[in-house]
C-alpha positions in Angstrom: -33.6 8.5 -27.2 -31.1 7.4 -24.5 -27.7 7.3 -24.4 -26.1 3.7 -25.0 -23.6 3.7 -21.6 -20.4 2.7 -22.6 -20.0 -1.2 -21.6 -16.5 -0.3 -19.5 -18.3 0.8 -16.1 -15.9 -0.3 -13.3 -16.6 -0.3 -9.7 -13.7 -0.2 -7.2 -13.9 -0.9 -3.8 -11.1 -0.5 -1.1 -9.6 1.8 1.9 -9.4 3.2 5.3 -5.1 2.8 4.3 -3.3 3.7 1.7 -2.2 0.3 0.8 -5.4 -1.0 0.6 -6.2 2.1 -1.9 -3.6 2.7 -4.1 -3.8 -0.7 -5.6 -6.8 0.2 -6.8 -5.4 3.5 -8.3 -2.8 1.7 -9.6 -5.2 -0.8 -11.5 -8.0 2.1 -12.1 -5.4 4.4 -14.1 -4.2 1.6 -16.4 -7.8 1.0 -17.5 -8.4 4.4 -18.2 -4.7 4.4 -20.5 -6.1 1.3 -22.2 -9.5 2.7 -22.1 -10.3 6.5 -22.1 -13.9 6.3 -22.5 -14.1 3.5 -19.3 -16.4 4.7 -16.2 -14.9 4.3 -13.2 -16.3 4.7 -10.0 -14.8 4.6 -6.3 -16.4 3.5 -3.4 -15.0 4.4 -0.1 -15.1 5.9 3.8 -15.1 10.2 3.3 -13.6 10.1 6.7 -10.6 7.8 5.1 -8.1 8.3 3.0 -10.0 7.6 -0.1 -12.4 10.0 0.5 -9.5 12.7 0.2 -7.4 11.3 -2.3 -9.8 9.7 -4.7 -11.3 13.0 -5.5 -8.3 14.7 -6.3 -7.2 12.3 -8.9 -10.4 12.8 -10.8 -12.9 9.4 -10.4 -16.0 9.6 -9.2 -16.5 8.6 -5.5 -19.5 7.5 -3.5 -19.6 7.0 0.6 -20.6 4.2 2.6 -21.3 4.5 6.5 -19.1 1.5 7.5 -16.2 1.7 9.3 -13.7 -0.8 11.0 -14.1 -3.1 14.1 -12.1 -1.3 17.2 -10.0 -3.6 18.9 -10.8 -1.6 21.9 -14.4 -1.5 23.7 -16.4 1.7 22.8 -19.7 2.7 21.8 -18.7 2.9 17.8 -18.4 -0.8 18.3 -21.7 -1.2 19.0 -23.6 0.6 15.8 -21.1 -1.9 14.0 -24.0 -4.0 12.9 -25.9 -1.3 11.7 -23.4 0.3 10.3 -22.9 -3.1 8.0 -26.8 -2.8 7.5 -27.0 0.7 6.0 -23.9 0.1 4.3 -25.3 -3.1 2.4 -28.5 -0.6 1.7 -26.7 2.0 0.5 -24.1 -0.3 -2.0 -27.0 -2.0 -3.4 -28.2 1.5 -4.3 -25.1 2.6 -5.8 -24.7 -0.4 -7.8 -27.8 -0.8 -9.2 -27.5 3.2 -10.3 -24.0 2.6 -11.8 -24.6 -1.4 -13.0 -21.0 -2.4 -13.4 -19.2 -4.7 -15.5 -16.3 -5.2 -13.1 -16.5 -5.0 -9.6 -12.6 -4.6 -7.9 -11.7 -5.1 -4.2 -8.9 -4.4 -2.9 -9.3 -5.0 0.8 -10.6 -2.9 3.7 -13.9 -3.3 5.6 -15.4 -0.7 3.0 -14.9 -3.3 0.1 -17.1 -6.0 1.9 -20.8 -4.4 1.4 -19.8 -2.8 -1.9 -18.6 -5.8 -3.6 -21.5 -8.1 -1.8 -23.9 -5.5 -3.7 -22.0 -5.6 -7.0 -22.3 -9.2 -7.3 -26.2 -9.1 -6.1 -26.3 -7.5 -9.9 -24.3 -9.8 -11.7 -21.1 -8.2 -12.0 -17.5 -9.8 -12.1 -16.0 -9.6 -9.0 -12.1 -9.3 -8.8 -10.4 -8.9 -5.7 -6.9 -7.7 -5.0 -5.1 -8.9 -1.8 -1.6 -7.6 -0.9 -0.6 -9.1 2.4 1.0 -12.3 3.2 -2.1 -13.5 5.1 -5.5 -12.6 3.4 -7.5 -9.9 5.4 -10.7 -10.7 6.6 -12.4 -9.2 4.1 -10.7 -11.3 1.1 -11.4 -14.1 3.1 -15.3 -12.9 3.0 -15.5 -12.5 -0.1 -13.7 -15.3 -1.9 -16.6 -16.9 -2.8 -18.1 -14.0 -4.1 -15.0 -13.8 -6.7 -14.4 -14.9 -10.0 -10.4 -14.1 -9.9 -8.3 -13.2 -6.9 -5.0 -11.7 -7.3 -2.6 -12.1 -4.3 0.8 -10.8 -4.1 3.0 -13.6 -2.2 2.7 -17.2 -2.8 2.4 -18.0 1.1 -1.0 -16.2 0.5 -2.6 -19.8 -0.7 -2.8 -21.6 1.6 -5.4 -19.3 3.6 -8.0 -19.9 0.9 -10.3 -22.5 -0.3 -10.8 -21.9 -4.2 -7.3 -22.0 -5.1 -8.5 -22.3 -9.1 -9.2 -18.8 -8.6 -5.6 -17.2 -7.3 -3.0 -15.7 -9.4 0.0 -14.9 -7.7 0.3 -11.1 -9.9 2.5 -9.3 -7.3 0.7 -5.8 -5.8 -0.4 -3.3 -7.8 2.1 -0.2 -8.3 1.0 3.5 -9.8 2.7 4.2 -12.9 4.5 7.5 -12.0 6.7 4.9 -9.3 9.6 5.6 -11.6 13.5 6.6 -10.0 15.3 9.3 -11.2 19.0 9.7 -11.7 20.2 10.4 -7.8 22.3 13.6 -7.4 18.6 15.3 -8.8 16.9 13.5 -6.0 19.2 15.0 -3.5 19.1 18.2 -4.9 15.9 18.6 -3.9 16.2 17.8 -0.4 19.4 19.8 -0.3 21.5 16.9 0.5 25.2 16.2 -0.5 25.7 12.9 -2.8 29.2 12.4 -1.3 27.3 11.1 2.0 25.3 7.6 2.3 21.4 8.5 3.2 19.1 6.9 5.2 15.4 7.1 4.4 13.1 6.6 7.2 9.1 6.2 6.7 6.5 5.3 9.0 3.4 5.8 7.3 1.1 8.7 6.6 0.6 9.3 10.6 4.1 7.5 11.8 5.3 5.0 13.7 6.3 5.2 17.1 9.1 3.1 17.8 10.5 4.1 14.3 10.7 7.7 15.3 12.3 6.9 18.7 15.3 4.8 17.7 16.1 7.1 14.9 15.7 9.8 17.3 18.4 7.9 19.7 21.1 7.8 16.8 20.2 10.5 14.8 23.8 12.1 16.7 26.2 9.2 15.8 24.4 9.0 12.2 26.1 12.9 11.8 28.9 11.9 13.1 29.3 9.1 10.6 28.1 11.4 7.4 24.7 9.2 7.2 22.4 11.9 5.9 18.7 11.3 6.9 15.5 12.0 5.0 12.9 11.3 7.5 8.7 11.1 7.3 7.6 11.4 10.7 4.2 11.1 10.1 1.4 14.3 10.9 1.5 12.2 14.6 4.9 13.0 15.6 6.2 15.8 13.6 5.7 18.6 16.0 7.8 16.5 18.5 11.1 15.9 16.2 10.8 18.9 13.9 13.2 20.7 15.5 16.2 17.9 15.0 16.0 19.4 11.6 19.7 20.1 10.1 21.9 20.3 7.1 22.2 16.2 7.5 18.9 16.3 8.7 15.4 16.5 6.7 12.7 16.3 8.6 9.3 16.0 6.9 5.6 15.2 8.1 4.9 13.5 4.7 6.7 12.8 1.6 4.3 13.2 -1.2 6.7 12.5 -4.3 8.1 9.1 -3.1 10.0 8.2 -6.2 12.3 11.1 -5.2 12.6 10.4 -1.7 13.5 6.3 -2.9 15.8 8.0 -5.7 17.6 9.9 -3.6 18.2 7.4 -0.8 21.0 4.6 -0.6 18.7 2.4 2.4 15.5 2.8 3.7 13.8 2.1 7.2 10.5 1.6 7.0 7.3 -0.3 8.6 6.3 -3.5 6.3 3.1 -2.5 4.5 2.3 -4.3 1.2 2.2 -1.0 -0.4 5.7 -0.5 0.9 6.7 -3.9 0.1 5.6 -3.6 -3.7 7.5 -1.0 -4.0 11.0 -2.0 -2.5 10.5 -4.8 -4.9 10.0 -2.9 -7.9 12.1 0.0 -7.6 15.1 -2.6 -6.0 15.2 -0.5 -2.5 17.6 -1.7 -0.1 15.6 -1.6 3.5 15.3 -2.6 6.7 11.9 -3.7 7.7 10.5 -3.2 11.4 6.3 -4.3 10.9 4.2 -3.1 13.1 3.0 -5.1 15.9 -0.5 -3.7 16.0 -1.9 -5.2 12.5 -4.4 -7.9 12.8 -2.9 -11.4 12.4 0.5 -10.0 12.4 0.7 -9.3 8.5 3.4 -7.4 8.2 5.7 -9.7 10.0 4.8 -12.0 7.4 5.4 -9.5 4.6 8.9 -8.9 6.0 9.8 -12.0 6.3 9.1 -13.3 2.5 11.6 -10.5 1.7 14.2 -11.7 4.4 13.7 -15.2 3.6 15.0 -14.8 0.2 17.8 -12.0 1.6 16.2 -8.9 -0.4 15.1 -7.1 3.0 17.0 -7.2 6.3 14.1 -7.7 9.0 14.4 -6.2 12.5 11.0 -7.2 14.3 10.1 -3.9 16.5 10.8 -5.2 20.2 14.0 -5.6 19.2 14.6 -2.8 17.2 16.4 -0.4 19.9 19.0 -3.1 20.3 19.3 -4.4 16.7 19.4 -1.6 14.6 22.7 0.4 14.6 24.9 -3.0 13.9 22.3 -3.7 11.4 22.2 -0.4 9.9 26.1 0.3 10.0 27.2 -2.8 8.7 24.8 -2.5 5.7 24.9 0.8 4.5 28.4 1.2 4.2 28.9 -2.0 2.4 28.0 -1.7 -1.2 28.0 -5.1 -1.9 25.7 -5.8 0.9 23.5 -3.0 -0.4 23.8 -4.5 -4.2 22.5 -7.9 -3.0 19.4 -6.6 -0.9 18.5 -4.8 -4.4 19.5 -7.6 -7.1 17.2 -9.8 -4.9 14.4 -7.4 -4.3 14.0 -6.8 -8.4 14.4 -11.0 -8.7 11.0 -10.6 -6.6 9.6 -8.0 -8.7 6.4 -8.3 -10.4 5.9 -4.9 -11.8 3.3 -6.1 -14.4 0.4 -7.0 -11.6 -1.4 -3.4 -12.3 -1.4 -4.6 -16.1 -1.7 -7.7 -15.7 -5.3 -7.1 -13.6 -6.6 -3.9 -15.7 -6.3 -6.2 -18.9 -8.4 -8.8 -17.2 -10.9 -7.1 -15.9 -11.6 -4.7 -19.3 -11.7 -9.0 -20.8 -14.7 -9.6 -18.3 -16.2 -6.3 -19.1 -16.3 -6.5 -23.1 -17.5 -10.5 -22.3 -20.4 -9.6 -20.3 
């Protein structure tokens, strides 16, 4: 006699960045609090970040051949079509082994032929998208989607089934908590009688980032302006050595909530993952988004938080010249610094991760 499958089988679909997967995580463990016995499965690059990570938090992951468009010419660009191809092939196959309920994307070029073959077997399609203007995958698949959940209400106006947005917020992991600062700076070995700057510029860095702080890292010392700094795996080798009492130097940070609890201002690129959590934790920063993100999403990002004064935005060709003044006359102000985080929390939508789980285990039990 066979086994009757639990109805709660959930497919999630998303990568190649961190902040396109740990939405999903974010959404994937509050199913599994709500519902222990759920089946969840992740679908994903191995050669990305999910293929690591997803692993080592304990759900079941399957590969797909696809990987992103270059913007530059080379011969990866060419097997782009049939690397869509097999990856169609291959989704259809692993949907129609694992039949779910719930089908989640949460943006990436790796969501597009795992969703497409989720809904080929009648599954509920939910998609997550956490930048200000949708990628092209979202865009893709809108009409594949019964709910889409976007995190800034500028996001509407880029889609066509509007009945189908809810304006949730993104998607943050549970164990995004601060703790009570002097502990924080403990651990980095850092005084809490000095103001500290927290620099991050993604997993591999960012450039322009690592110079300017490089170029003031001498006047921040001067000034008692400790510095916790990710460098990235790119560029660590290159700054390691600035590493001093005032200075921690690091290639990642892998406990961020201690790293946020421990600083008084943060520097930082303007991710949606990064975003969400300024937002939700009340970070005061200074966002500098990258320049070389397709249709300039970041910028956009940034500037919903500066708009509404709960980020300072510095956009990154002026960031040698604007940064000090910007930096100085913020972080030792602590009214300044109160009013980026009283406006960064009035932003908040800490819920969206609940808010999405309870929805989709509702489409799951209805199906």
């Amino acid at each position: 006699m066979r086994e009757k499958r639990t109805p709660y089988r959930f497919l999630f679909a998303g990568g190649g960045t961190g902040g396109h997967l740990f939405p999903a995580v974010a959404v994937a463990e509050r199913i599994k609090n709500k519902i222990p016995e759920a089946e969840i499965l992740f679908v994903g690059t191995k050669s990305k970040i999910e293929g690591r990570v997803v692993p080592q938090l304990g759900y079941k992951f399957k590969s797909i051949w696809i990987k992103g468009f270059s913007r530059k010419i080379n011969i990866e660009n060419f097997l782009f079509p049939l690397k869509v191809l097999v990856s169609i092939i291959q989704s259809i196959y692993i949907n129609m082994k694992f039949k779910p309920k719930v089908a989640i994307g949460s943006g990436g070029y790796v969501s597009g032929p795992a969703i497409f073959g989720s809904s080929i077997f009648g599954a509920k399609i939910i998609l997550i998208e956490q930048n200000s203007y949708p990628g092209v995958t979202t865009r893709l698949l809108e009409k594949y989607a019964d709910e889409i959940y976007i995190s800034f209400e500028e996001s509407k106006k880029y889609f066509r089934h509007l009945k189908k947005l809810f304006l949730s917020g993104n998607p943050v992991r549970s164990n995004l908590n601060l703790i009570n600062k002097n502990e924080a700076l403990k651990k980095f070995n850092l005084l809490p009688e000095n103001k500290t700057l927290l620099v991050l510029g993604g997993s591999l860095g960012a450039k322009s980032i690592n110079e300017v702080v490089s170029s003031v890292v001498n006047e921040l010392e001067l000034k008692k302006v400790q510095i916790i700094w990710q460098t990235g795996s790119n560029y660590f080798d290159r700054y390691k050595n600035i590493q001093s009492n005032f200075i921690k130097v690091l290639p990642f940070i892998d406990e961020m909530n201690v790293a946020y609890s421990a600083c008084d201002i943060l520097l930082a690129r303007a991710g949606a993952t990064t975003i969400a959590e300024v937002l939700n934790l009340g970070i005061p920063s200074i966002l500098v988004p990258s320049p070389n993100v397709a249709e300039n999403h970041q910028y956009f990002n940034a500037k919903s938080l500066s708009d509404n004064n709960a980020a300072i935005l510095i956009e990154d060709k002026n960031l040698q010249v604007e940064l000090k003044e910007k930096l100085f006359s913020t972080i030792f102000s602590n009214e300044k610094l109160d009013k980026l985080k009283d406006n960064a929390l009035l932003l908040a939508k800490p819920d969206a991760a609940d808010i999405i789980a309870q929805n989709a285990i509702r489409y799951a039990e209805a199906v």
